[in-house]
C-alpha positions in Angstrom: 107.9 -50.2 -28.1 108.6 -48.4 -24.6 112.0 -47.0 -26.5 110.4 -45.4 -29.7 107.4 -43.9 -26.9 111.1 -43.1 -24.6 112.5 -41.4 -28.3 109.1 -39.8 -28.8 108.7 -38.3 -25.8 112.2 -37.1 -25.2 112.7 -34.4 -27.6 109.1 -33.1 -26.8 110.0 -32.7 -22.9 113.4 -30.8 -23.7 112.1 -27.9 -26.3 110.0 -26.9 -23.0 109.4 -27.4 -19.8 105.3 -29.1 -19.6 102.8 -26.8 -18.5 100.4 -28.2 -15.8 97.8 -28.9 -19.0 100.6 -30.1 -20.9 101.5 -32.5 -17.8 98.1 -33.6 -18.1 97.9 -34.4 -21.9 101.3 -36.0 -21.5 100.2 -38.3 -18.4 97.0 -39.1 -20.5 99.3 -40.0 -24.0 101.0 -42.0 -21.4 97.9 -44.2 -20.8 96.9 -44.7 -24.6 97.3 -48.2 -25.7 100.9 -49.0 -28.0 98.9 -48.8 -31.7 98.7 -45.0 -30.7 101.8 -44.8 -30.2 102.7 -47.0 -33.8 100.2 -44.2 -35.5 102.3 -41.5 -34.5 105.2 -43.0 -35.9 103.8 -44.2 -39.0 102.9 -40.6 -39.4 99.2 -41.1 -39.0 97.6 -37.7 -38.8 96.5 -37.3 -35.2 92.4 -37.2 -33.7 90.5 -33.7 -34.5 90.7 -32.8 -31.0 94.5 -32.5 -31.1 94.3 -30.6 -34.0 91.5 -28.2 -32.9 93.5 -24.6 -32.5 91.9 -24.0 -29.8 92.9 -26.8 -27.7 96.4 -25.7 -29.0 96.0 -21.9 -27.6 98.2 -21.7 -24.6 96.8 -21.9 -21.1 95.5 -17.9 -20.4 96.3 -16.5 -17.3 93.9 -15.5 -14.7 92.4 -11.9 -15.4 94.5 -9.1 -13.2 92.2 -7.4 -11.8 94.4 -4.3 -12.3 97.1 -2.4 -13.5 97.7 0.4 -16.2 96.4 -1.6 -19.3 93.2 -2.6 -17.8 92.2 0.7 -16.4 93.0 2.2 -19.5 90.7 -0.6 -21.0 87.9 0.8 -18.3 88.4 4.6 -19.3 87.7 3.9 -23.0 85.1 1.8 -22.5 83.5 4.5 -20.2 84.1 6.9 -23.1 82.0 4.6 -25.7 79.7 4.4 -23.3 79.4 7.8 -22.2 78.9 8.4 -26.2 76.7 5.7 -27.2 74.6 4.5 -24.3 74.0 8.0 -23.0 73.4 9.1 -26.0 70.3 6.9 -26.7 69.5 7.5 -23.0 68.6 11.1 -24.3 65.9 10.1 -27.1 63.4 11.6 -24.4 64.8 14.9 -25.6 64.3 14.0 -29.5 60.8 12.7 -28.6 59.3 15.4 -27.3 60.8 18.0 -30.3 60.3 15.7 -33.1 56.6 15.6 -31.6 56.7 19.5 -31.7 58.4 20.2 -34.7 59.6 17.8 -38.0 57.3 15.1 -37.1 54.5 16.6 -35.6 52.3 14.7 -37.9 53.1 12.0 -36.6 51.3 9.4 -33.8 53.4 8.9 -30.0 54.5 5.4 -31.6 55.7 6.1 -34.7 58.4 8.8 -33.6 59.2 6.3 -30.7 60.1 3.8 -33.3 63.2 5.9 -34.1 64.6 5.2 -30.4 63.1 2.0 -30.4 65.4 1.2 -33.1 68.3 2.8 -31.9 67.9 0.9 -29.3 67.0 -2.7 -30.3 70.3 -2.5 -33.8 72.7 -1.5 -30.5 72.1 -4.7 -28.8 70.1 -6.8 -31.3 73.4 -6.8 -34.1 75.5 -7.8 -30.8 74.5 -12.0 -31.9 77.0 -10.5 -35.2 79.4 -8.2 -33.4 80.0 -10.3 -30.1 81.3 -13.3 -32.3 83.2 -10.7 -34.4 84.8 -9.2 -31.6 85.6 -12.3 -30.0 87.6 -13.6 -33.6 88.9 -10.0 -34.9 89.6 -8.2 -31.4 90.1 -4.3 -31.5 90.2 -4.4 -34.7 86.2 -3.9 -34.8 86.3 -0.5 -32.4 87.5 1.8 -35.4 84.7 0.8 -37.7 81.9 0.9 -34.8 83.1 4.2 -34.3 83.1 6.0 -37.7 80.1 4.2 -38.3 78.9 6.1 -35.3 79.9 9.6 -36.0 78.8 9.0 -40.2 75.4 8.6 -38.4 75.0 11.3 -36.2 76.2 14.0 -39.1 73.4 12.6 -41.0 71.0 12.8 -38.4 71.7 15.9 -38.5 70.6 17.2 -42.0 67.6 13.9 -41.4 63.8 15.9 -42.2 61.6 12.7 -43.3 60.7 10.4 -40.8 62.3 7.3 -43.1 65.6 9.4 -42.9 65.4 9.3 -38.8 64.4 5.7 -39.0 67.8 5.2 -41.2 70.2 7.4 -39.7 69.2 7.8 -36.3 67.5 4.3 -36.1 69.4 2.0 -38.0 72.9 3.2 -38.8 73.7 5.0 -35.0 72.7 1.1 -33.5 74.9 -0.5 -35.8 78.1 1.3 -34.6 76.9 1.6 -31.2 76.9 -2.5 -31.3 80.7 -2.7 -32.6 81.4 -0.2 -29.6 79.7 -1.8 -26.2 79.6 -5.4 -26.7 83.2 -4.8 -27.4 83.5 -2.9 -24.6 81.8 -5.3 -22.6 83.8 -8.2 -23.2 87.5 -6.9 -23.3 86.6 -5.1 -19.8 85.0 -8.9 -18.6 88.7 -10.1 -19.5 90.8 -7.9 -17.5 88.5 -8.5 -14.2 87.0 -11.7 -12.4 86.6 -11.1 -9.0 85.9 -7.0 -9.5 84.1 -7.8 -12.7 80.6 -6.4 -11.9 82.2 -2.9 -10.1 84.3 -2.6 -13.4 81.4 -2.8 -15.5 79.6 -0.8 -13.3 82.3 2.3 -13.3 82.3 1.6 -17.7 78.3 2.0 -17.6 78.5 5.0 -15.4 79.8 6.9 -18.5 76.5 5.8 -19.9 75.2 8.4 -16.9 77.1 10.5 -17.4 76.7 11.1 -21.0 72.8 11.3 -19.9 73.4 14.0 -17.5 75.5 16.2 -20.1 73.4 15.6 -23.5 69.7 15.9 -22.2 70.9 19.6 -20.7 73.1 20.2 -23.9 70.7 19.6 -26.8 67.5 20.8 -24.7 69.3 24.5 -24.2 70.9 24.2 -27.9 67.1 23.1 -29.5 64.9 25.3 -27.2 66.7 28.3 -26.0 69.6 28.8 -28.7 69.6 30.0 -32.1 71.0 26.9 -33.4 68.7 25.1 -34.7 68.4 21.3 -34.8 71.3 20.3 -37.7 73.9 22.1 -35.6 72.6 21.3 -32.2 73.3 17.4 -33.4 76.5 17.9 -35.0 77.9 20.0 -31.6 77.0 16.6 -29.9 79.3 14.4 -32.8 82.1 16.8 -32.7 82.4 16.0 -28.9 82.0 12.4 -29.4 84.2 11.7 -31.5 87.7 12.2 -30.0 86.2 10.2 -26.9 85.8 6.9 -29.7 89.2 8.3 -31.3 90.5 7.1 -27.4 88.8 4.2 -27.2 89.6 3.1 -30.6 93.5 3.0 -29.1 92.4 1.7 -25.9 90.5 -0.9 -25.7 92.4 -4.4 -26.3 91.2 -7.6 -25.7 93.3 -9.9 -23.1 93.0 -13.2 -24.6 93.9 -14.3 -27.7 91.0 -14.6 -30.3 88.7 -17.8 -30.5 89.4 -19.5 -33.8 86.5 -21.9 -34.2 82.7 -21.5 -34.7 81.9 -17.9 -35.4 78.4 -18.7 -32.9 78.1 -21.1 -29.9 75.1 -23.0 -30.6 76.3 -24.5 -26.4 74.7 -21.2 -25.1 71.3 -22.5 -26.3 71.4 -25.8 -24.4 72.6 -23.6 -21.2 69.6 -23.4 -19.0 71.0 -20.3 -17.0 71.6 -18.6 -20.2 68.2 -19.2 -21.5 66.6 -17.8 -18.5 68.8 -14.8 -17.7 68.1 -13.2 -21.1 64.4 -13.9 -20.6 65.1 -11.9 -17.1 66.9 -9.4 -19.7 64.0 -9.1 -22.0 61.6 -8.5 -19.1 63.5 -5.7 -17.6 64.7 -4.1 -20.6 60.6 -3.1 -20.9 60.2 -1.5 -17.8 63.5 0.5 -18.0 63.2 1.9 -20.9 59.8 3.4 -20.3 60.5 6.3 -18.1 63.7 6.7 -20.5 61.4 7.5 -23.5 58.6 9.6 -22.1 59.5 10.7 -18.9 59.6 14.5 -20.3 56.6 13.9 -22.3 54.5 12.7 -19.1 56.0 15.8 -17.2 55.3 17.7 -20.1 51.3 16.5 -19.8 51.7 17.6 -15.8 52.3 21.0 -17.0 56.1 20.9 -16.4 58.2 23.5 -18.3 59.3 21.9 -21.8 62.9 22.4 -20.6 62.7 21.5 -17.2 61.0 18.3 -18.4 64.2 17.5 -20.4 66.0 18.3 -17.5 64.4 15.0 -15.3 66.4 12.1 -17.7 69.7 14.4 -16.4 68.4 13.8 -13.5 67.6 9.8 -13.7 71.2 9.5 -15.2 72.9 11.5 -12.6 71.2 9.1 -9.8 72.1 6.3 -12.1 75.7 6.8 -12.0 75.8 6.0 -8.3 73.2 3.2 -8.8 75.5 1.1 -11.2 79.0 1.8 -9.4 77.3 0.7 -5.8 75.4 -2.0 -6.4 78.0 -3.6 -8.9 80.4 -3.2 -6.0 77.6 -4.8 -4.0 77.2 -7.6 -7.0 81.0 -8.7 -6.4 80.5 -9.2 -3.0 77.0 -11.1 -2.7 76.6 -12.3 -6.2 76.1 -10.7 -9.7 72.6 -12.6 -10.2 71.4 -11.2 -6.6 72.3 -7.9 -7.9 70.7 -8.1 -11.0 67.5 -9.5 -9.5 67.1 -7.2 -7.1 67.8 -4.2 -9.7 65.2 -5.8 -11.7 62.2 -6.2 -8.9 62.8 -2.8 -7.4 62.3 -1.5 -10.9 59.7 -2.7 -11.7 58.1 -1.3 -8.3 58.9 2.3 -8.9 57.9 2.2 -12.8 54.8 1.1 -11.5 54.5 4.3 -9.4 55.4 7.0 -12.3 51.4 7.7 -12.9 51.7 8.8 -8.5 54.2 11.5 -9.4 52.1 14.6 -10.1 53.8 17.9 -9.0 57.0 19.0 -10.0 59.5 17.9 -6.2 57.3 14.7 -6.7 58.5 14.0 -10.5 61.8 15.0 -9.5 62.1 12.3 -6.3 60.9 10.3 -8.7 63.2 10.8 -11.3 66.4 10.0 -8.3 65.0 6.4 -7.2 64.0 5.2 -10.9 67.7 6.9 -12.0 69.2 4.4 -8.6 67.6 1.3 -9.3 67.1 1.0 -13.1 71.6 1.7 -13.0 72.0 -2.1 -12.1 70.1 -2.9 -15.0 72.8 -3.3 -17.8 75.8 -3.2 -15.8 74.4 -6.7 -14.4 72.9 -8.2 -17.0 76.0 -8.0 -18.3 77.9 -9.5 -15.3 75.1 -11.8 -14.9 75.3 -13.4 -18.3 79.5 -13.7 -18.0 78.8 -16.3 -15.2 77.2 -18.7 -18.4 80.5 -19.4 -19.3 84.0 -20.2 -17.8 86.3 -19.4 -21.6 87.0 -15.5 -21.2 87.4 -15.9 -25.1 83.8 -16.3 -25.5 82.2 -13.5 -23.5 81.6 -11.3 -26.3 79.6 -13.9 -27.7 77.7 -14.8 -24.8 77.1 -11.6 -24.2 76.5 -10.3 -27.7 73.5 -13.0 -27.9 72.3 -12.9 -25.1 72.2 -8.6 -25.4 70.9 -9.5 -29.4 67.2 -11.5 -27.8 66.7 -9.2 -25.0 66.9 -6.1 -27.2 63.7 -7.2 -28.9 62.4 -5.6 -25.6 63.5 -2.3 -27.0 61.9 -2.6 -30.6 58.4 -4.2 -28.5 58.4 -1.9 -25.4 58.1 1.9 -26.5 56.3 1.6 -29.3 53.5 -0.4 -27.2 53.6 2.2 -25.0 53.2 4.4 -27.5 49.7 2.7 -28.6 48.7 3.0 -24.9 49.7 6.6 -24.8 47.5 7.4 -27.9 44.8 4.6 -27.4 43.8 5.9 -23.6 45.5 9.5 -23.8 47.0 9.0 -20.1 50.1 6.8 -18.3 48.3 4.6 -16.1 48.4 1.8 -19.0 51.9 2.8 -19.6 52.9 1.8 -16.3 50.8 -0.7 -15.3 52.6 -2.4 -18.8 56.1 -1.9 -18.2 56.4 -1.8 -14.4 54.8 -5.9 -14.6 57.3 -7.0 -16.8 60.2 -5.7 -15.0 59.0 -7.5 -11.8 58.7 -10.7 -13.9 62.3 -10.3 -15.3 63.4 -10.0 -11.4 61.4 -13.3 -10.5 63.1 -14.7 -13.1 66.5 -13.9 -12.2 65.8 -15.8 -8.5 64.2 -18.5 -10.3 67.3 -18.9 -12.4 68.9 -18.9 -8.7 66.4 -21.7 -7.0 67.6 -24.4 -10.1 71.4 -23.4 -9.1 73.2 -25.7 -6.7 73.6 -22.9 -4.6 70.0 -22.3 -4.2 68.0 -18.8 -3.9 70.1 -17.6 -0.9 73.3 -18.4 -2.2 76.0 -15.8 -3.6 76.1 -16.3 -7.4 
C-alpha cells in the first residue's frame, strides 16, 4: 500500500511545486486511512468537497493596495459614482420643480416617491446585482450603464407622474445598481488595509457630481430657455462618456465565485445582521436634508435658486467628509468610523428646524454635507469586514445595501406625510434625526459583542 500511495503521489508533486494550501491538503491526504487511498485507485469518484470549484480556485493573492490597474479601477468607479450617486443626490432640485410645475397637483409625498424609488431600486436590486457581479465580473458595467443613459433620455420627454415613477424611479435605480455595487466590490478587491480611504475618494465623485448637477440643472430649469427635456438630456450627454470609462475600467481582481448565486451564511452572521440594521437606521436621517433641504429653505423665504444651491453645498462639504474620515476609518477602525458618522448625523438632522436665516442654512448645509459623507463610504467598508472571501463582497455588500435601502422607499415619503400633515419641519426632523442616532448606537453595539470590545479598532 505505501508504494501505490509513493506512485500516487509522485507524479502529482513533480507537475508542480505544492503551494502552502496544497502542502496542507497533501499533509492531510497523508493522514487518511489506506481504503482512501484503495478508492482513488479503484477510480472512486472523490468527496464533494474535493470537487467543489471553489475549493479548486487557486490561492488569491493579497489585495495591492496600489499600482496602475487599481487606481484606474478607483477613477472609474469615481466616475459611476459621480453619475449615479450624485445624480440622485440632486432629486432636491427635481422636488421642488416638479412641485412647481408638471406635478403641481400633486401632495409632498407622492412626488418624493419618485426619489424615493430611485433611491431604494439602486441599492435594493443590489441582493440581484451583487451576486451577479460577483459570478459574471465586468461584464455587468456595460448593461448597468446603457440601462442608465436609456433612463435619463426618457426622463426627459416623462409628463405623467406614472412616467417619472418608471423612468426616473424604476429604470435609472436599476442601472445605477449594476454600476455601484459593482463599483464597490471590485474597488474592496484591489485594497485591504487602505480599503475605507479608497472607497472614500470613489464616493467623493458621488460629491462631486452633487456639487456640479444641483447648480447645472437649477440655472438650465430656472434661469435658461431650455426647458426641462433638454435640461435632462445635457445632464445624460455628460454622463455618459464618464460610464463609457468605467465600463473599460473597472475589473474585478479575483476570479468569479462559481457556487451559490446567494449566501444564505450572511444571515446567520450576527455582525451582518446588525450593521445593516445600523444601515437602515442611518440611511433615514441622511436622506432627509437630501430631499427637502431646498424646499425647507424655500419655506424660509430663500431664493428658489439659491435654495438649489445648498445640496451643492452639502456635497461639496461631503467630499472632504468621506475622503477624511475613511482615511481616519483605516487607521482606528471602519465600524468606529461608521458609528461615529452615523451618531453625529443624527445630531445635526435633528437641528435643521434651528436653521432659519440664510448664513445659518448655509453653516448648516457644511456640517450635515461633513458628517452624513461617512455614511456610504462606511457602510460599505463596514459591511466588507462580515467576510474574509474577497470573491464575495459584492454579495455581502449588495444584500446588505438591498435591506437598508428600504430606508429610502420608507423615509422620504414619511416625511412627506409629516410635511403635509403638520405643514412645518419640526416632525420631519425630530423623525429622521432619531433614527440616525439609533443606527450609530447600533453600530457600537455591534462593537460591544466583538472580541475586541467598544474601544477596540475594528
Amino acid at each position: 500500500m505505501a508504494t501505490i500511495e509513493s506512485d500516487l503521489l509522485g507524479p502529482r508533486e513533480r507537475l508542480s511545486s505544492p503551494t502552502p494550501d496544497q502542502e496542507v491538503k497533501d499533509g492531510e491526504e497523508k493522514r487518511q486511512p489506506d481504503d482512501a487511498t484503495d478508492s482513488a485507485v479503484s477510480g472512486k469518484p472523490e468527496p464533494a468537497a474535493e470537487t467543489d470549484p471553489d475549493l479548486r480556485t487557486p490561492g488569491i493573492s493579497p489585495a495591492p493596495e496600489g499600482g496602475l490597474r487599481a487606481w484606474l479601477v478607483v477613477v472609474g468607479s469615481g466616475f459611476i459614482f459621480f453619475s449615479c450617486l450624485g445624480f440622485v443626490n440632486t432629486f432636491g432640485v427635481f422636488q421642488q420643480y416638479y412641485m412647481a410645475h408638471q406635478l403641481r397637483d400633486h401632495t409632498p409625498d407622492n412626488v418624493a416617491w419618485i426619489g424615493a424609488l430611485t433611491a431604494f431600486v439602486q441599492s435594493g436590486a443590489g441582493a440581484i446585482t451583487g451576486p451577479l457581479f460577483d459570478r459574471f465580473g465586468a461584464w455587468v458595467v456595460a448593461p448597468g450603464a446603457v440601462i442608465y443613459v436609456f433612463a435619463l433620455m426618457m426622463t426627459s420627454i416623462c409628463t405623467a407622474y406614472w412616467q417619472f415613477i418608471l423612468a426616473q424611479g424604476l429604470l435609472a435605480g436599476i442601472g445605477m445598481s449594476l454600476l455601484q455595487v459593482s463599483a464597490f466590490a471590485s474597488v474592496s478587491q484591489y485594497f485591504e488595509k487602505k480599503r475605507a480611504t479608497a472607497l472614500g475618494l470613489v464616493v467623493s465623485g458621488s460629491s462631486i457630481g452633487g456639487i456640479i448637477f444641483p447648480i447645472a440643472l437649477s440655472k438650465m430649469l430656472n434661469g435658461s430657455a431650455l426647458g426641462f427635456g433638454w435640461s435632462v438630456r445635457v445632464i445624460a450627454f455628460i454622463i455618459a462618456p464618464m460610464l463609457a470609462f468605467a465600463s473599460v475600467t473597472v475589473r474585478p481582481r479575483v476570479p468569479p465565485r462559481r457556487t451559490n448565486l446567494f449566501l444564505g451564511e450572511a444571515f446567520r452572521n450576527v455582525k451582518f445582521l446588525m450593521l445593516t440594521l445600523a444601515m437602515f437606521g442611518c440611511f433615514v436621517g441622511m436622506l432627509t436634508p437630501l430631499f427637502y433641504l431646498p424646499t425647507y429653505a424655500v419655506s424660509r423665504g430663500m431664493d428658489p435658486t439659491l435654495a438649489s444651491y445648498l445640496l451643492a453645498i452639502v456635497n461639496a462639504a461631503s467630499t472632504v467628509g468621506r475622503i477624511i474620515p475613511g482615511m481616519l476609518a483605516d487607521k482606528y477602525g471602519r465600524l468606529n468610523g461608521f458609528g461615529i458618522g452615523g451618531i453625529t448625523t443624527g445630531v445635526i438632522v435633528l437641528c435643521m428646524n434651528s436653521a432659519v436665516s440664510t448664513a445659518a442654512l448655509v453653516v448648516y448645509s457644511v456640517a450635515f454635507g461633513f458628517a452624513s459623507g461617512t455614511i456610504v463610504s462606511g457602510a460599505s467598508a463596514a459591511i466588507s469586514v462580515c467576510t474574509d472571501d474577497p470573491r464575495n463582497l459584492g454579495t455581502y455588500i449588495g444584500m446588505g445595501m438591498a435591506i437598508a435601502s428600504t430606508a429610502n422607499l420608507i423615509g422620504p415619503p414619511i416625511n412627506g406625510v409629516l410635511l403635509d400633515t403638520y405643514h412645518g419641519f419640526f416632525q420631519v426632523s425630530i423623525f429622521s434625526g432619531v433614527c440616525s442616532l439609533v443606527g450609530g448606537v447600533v453600530v457600537m453595539l455591534t462593537k460591544a459583542a466583538m472580541p475586541q470590545g467598544v474601544f477596540g479598532k475594528i
